[in-house]
C-alpha positions in Angstrom: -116.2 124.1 2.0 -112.7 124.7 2.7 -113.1 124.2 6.7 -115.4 121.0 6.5 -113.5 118.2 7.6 -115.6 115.8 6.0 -115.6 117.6 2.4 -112.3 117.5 2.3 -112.6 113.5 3.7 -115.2 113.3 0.6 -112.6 115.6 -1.8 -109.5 112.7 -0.8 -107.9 115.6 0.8 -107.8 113.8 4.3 -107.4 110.2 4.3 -109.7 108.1 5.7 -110.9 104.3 5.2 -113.7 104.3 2.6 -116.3 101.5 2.8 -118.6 103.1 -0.2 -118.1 105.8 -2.1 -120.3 106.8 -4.9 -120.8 109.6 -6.9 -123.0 111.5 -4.2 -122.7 109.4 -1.0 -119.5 108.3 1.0 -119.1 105.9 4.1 -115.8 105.6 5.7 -114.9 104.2 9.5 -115.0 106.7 12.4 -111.9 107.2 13.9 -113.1 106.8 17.4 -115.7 104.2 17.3 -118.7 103.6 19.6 -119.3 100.2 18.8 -117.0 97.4 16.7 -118.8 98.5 13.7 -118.9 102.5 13.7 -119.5 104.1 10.0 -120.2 107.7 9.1 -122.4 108.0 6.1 -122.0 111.3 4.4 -123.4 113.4 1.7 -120.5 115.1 -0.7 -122.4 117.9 -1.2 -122.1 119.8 1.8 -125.2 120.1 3.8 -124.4 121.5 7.2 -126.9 119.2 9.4 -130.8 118.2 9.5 -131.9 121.1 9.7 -130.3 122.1 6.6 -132.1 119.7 4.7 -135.4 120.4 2.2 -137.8 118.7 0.3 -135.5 118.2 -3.0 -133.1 116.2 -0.5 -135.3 113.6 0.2 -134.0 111.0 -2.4 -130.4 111.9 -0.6 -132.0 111.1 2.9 -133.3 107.8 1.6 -130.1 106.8 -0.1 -128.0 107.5 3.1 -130.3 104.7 4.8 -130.3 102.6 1.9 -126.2 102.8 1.9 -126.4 102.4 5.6 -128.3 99.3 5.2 -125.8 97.8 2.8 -122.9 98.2 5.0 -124.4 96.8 7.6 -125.2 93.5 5.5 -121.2 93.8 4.4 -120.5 94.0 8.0 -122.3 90.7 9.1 -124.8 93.2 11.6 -127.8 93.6 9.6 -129.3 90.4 11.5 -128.3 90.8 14.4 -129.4 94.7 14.7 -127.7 98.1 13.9 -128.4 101.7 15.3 -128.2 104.6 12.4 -128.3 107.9 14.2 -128.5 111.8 13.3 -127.4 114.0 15.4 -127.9 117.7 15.2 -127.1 120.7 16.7 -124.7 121.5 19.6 -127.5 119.9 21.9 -127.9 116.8 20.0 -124.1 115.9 19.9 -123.1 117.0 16.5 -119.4 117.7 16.8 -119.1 118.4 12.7 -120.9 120.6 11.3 -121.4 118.5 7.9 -124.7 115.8 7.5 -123.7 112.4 8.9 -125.6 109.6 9.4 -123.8 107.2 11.8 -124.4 103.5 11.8 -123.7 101.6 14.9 -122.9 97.5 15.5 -120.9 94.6 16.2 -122.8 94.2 20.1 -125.7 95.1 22.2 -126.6 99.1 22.0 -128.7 100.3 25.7 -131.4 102.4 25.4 -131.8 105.6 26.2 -128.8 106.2 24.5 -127.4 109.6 26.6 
């Protein structure tokens, strides 16, 4: 998709600085982090959000995690404790319409979150 900001992140076509990239997965640093550690991991294949998802993409789900848990043990968090959150729809905060799984670190995260 043409207009997806993060296909064309995935494509090279906007720069952006990777910490995995695979053939099917990509994590790279969000440019306005939450927390010292703020990662989007990301489907290539455009898939617009959660809802978007079905029962053939559950070995995709499960890899995002399993990426997601990586970093965070490259990042020195995975002990002390990391966040990974969806968000979808309007309501739920997406701002891009593309599948991201965000993982969150590097200090204390409150609860409830909004």
């Amino acid at each position: 998709m043409n207009d997806c900001i993060f296909c064309r992140i995935s494509e090279g076509a906007i720069p952006a600085t990777l910490v995995h990239a695979d053939p099917d997965i990509i994590a790279f640093r969000d440019i306005d982090p939450q927390a010292p550690t703020h990662v989007l991991v990301i489907p290539r294949r455009h898939v617009g959000s959660a809802n978007d998802l079905e029962a053939s993409d559950t070995e995709l789900v499960g890899r995002l995690v399993v990426v997601a848990r990586s970093i965070a043990r490259t990042e020195g968090i995975a002990e002390s404790g990391y966040r990974l959150v969806v968000n979808t729809g309007a309501d739920g905060g997406q701002s891009v319409g593309h599948l991201h799984l965000h993982l969150l670190g590097g200090r204390g995260l409150a609860w409830p979150p909004g």
